[in-house]
C-alpha positions as CSV (number, residue, x, y, z in Angstrom):
1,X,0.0,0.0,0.0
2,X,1.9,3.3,-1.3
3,X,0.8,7.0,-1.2
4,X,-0.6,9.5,1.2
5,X,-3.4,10.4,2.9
6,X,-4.8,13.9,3.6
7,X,-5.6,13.6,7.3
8,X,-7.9,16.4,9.1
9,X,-6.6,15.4,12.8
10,X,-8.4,16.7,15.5
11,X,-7.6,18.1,18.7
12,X,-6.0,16.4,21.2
13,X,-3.9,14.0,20.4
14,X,-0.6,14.2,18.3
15,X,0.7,13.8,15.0
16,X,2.3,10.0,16.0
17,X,-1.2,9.2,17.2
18,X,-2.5,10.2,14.1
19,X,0.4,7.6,12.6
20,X,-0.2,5.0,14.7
21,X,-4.4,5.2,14.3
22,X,-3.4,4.8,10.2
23,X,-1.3,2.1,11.0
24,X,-3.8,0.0,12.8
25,X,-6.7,1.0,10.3
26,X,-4.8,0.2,7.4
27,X,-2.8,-2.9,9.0
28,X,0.1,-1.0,7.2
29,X,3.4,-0.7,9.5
30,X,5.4,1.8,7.1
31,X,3.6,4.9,8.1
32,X,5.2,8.4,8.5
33,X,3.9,12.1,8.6
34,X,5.5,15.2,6.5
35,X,5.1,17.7,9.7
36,X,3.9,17.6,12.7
37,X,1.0,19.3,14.2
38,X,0.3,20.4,17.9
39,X,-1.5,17.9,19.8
40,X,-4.0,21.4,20.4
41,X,-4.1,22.1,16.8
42,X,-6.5,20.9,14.3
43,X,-6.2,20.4,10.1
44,X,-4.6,19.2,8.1
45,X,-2.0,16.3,8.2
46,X,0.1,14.4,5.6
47,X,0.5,11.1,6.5
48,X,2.5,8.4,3.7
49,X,2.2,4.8,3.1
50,X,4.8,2.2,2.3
51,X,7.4,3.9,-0.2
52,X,6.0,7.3,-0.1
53,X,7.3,7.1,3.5
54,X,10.8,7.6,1.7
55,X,9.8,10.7,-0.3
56,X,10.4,13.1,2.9
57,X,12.7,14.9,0.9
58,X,10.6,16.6,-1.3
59,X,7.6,17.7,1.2
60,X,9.7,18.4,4.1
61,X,10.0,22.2,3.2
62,X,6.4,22.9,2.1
63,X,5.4,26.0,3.1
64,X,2.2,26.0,5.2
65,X,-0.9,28.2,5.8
66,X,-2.9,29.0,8.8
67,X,-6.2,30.3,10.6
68,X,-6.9,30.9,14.1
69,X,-7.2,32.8,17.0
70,X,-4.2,34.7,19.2
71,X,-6.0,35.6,22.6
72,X,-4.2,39.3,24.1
73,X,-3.9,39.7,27.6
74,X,-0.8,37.4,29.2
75,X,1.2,35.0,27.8
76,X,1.9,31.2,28.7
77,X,4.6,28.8,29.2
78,X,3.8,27.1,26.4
79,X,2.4,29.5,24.1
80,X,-0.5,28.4,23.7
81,X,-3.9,27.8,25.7
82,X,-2.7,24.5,27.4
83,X,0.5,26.0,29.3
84,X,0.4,27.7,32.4
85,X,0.3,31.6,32.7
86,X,4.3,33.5,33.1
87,X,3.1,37.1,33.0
88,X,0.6,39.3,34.7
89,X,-3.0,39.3,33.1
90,X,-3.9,42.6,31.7
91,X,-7.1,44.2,30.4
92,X,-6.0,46.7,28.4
93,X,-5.7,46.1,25.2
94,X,-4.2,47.7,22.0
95,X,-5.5,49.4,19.1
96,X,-6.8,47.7,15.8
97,X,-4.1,49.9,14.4
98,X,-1.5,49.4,16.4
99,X,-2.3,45.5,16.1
100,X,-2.0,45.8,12.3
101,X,1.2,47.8,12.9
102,X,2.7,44.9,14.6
103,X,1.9,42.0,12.7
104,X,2.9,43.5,9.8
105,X,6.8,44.2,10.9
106,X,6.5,39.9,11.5
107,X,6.1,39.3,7.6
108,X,9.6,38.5,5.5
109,X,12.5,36.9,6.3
110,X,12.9,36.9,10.1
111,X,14.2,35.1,13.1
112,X,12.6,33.3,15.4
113,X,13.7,31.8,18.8
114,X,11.0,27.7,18.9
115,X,9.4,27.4,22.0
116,X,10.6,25.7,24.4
117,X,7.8,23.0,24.8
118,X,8.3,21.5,21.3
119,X,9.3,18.7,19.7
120,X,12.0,20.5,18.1
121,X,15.3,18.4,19.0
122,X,18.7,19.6,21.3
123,X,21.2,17.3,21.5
124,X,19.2,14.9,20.3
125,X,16.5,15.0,23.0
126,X,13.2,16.9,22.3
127,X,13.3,20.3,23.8
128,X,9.6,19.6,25.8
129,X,11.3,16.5,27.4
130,X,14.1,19.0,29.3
131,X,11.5,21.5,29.8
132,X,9.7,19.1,31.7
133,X,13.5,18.5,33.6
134,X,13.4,22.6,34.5
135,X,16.7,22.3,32.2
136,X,17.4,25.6,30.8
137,X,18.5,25.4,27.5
138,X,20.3,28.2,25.3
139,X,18.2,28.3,22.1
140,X,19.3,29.4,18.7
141,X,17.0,31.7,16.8
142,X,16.0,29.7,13.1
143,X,15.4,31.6,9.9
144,X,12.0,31.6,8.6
145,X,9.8,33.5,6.3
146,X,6.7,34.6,7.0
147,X,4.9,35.7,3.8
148,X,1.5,37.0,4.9
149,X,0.6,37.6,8.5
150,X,-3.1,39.1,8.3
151,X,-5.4,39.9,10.9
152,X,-9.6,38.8,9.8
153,X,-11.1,40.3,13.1
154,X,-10.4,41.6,16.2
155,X,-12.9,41.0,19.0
156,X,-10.4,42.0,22.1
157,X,-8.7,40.2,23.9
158,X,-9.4,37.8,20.0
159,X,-7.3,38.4,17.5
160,X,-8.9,36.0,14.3
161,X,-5.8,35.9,11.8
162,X,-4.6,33.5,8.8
163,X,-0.9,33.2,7.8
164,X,1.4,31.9,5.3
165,X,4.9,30.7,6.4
166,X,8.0,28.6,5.7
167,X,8.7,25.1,6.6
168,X,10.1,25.2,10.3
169,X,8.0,28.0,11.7
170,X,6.5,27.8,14.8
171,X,3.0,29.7,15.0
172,X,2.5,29.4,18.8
173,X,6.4,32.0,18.9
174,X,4.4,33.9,16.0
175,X,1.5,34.6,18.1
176,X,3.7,35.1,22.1
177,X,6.4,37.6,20.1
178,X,3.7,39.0,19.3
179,X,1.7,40.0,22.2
180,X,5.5,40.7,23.5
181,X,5.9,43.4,20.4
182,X,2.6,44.8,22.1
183,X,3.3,44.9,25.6
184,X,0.7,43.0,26.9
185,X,1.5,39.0,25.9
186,X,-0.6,36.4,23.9
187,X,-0.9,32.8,23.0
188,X,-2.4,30.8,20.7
189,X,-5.6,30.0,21.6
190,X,-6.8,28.0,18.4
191,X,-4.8,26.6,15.4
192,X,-6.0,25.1,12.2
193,X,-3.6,23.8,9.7
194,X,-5.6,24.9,5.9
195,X,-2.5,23.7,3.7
196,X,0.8,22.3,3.2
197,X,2.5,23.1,0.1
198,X,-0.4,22.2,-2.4
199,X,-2.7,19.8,-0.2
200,X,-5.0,21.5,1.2
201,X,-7.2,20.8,4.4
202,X,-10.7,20.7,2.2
203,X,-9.5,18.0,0.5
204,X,-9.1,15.8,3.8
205,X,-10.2,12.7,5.8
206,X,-11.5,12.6,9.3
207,X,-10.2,9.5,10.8
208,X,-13.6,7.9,11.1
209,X,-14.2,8.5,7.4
210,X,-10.9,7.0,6.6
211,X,-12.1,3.8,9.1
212,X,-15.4,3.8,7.3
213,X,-14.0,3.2,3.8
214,X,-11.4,0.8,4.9
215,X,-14.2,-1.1,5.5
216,X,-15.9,-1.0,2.8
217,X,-12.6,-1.4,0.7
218,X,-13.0,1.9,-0.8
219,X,-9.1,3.0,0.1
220,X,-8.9,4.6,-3.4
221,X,-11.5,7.1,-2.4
222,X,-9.1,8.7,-0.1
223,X,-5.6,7.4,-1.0
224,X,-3.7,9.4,-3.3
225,X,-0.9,7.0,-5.2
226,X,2.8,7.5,-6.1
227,X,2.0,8.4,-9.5
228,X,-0.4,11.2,-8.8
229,X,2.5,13.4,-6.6
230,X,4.6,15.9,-6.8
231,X,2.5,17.1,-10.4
232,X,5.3,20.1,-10.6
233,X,8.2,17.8,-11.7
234,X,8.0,16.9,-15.5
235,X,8.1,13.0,-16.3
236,X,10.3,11.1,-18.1
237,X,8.6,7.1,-19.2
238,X,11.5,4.3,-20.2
239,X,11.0,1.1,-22.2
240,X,12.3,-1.8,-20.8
241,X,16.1,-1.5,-21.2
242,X,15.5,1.9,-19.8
243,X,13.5,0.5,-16.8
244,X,16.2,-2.0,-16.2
245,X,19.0,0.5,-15.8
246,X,17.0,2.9,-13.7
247,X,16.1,0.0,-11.0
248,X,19.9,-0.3,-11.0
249,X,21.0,3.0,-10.6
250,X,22.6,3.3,-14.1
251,X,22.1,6.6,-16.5
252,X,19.3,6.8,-18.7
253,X,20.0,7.5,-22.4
254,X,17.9,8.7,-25.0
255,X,17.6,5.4,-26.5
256,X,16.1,4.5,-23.5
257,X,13.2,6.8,-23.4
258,X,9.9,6.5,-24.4
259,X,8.2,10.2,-24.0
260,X,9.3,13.5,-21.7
261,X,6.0,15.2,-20.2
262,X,6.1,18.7,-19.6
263,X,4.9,19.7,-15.4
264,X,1.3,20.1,-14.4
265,X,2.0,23.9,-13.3
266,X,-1.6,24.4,-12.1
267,X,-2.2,26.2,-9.1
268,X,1.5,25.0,-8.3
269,X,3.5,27.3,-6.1
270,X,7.0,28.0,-7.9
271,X,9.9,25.0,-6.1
272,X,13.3,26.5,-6.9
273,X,14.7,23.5,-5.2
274,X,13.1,21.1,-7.3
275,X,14.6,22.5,-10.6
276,X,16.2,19.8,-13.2
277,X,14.7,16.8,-11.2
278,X,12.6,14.4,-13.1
279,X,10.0,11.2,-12.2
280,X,11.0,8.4,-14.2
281,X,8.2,5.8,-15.1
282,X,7.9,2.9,-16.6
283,X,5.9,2.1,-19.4
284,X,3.0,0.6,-17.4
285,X,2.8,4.1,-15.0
286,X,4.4,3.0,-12.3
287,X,7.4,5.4,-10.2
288,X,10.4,4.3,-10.6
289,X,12.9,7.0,-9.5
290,X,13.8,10.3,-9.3
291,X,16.7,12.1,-11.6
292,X,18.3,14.9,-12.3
293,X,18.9,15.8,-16.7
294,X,22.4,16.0,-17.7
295,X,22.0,18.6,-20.4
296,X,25.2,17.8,-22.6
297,X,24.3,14.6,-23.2
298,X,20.8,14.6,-22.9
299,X,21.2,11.7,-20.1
300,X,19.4,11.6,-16.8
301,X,20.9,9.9,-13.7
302,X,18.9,8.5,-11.0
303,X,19.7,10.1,-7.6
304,X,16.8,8.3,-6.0
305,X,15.4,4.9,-7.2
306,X,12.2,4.1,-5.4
307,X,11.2,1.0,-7.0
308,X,14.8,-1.4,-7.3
């Protein structure tokens, strides 16, 4: 069973429960995720199946969009509505203005400092573990962009808001920087993941759904297969010979191909770091690898064979 499924996890629980509830479903033991999601935070999930559990790679720096709620008036431990209060609790609240003022010096290319319950990894122990220990640790601030930080209402002490962001960014530092910008601290108080790269959260499963077809052996109806991903990187289809040197690991030559098919570029968000890779398939459809063109020649050699 390859592919992935688009997950809509609810609140709760976390993203390896998510994993492990698609595992016993499915009876499938390679499952992975391509992000993780706050136990707290709802929306959408990416969750891969047998070899598309080995395409990390290439979804591991989707950018990702956002709606929710920032609640004004003291901040918490851990950022968010489930941690435990570290400053006074305040009633007066800022402007609409001076809200939009704020938010808006977040968007670009900043830095930002992970909080320190998260999963995010120090020495190779999650920082929310040595939090737990009262273990201070010293952390590095992470480079992120932030490419649309808008605020839909404001209902004080509610700040509604949607953003757009790189891979890596941590919404729950988004939302405490900013009530520290304004002087009177914040948290996330609701978080719903709407996309990741191009999935989007409309197009997901609830896990009961996902159960329900299972059962009815109607996986195709939410299973999206190998074949079907990554639509921005063109295609390159082998005969036989072709197909025979790929699974080995050996360069492809024109001899050895069948058609080249141009990107589906619909509604695709631009991927500089995908640029001169190529899917290889064989004749029948099915992924074989991944390669990158050698332009002199006209060759392409497999960088990541997937079916060997």
């Amino acid at each position: 069973m390859d592919g992935i499924i688009l997950v809509h996890k609810p609140p709760g629980i976390t993203s390896h429960d998510v994993v492990e509830k698609i595992r016993k479903i499915l009876n499938e033991k390679k499952v992975g995720h391509y992000g993780t999601l706050d136990p707290m935070a709802t929306g959408l999930i990416v969750i891969a199946l047998g070899k598309a559990t080995r395409l990390f790679q290439f979804f591991s720096k989707e950018n990702k969009a956002y709606k929710g709620q920032i609640k004004l008036g003291f901040s918490t431990n851990t950022y968010d509505s489930s941690g435990t209060k570290t400053s006074v609790e305040i009633n007066n609240f800022p402007s609409n203005y001076k809200i939009l003022e704020e938010m808006r010096k977040f968007e670009g290319e900043i830095l930002q400092v992970p909080p320190v319950f998260s999963a995010k990894k120090f020495r190779g122990k999650p920082l929310y573990a040595l939090a737990r220990e009262n273990k201070e640790v010293k952390l590095v601030p992470s480079k992120i962009s932030i490419y649309f930080f808008y605020l839909k209402n404001y209902n004080p002490p509610i700040i509604d808001f949607e953003v757009k962001c790189s891979s890596g960014t941590y919404i729950r530092s988004l939302a405490h920087d900013l009530g520290q910008s304004l002087g009177c601290g914040a948290h996330i108080s609701q978080l719903v993941r709407i996309s990741s790269g191009n999935f989007n959260s409309k197009d997901s499963f609830q896990l009961e759904k996902i159960e329900e077809l299972t059962l009815e052996g109607k996986t195709e109806e939410f299973i999206l297969p190998l074949k079907t991903l990554l639509p921005e990187i063109p295609k390159v289809i082998v005969n036989d010979t072709g197909l025979y040197l790929v699974k080995n690991g050996n360069m492809i030559f024109p001899e050895n191909i069948l058609k080249v098919s141009s990107p589906n570029l619909s509604s695709v968000e631009s991927k500089k770091e995908k640029k001169n890779i190529y899917k290889i398939f064989s004749s029948d459809g099915s992924l074989l690898a991944f390669a990158k063109r050698i332009n002199e020649n006209n060759c392409f050699h497999p960088f990541f064979v997937i079916d060997s």
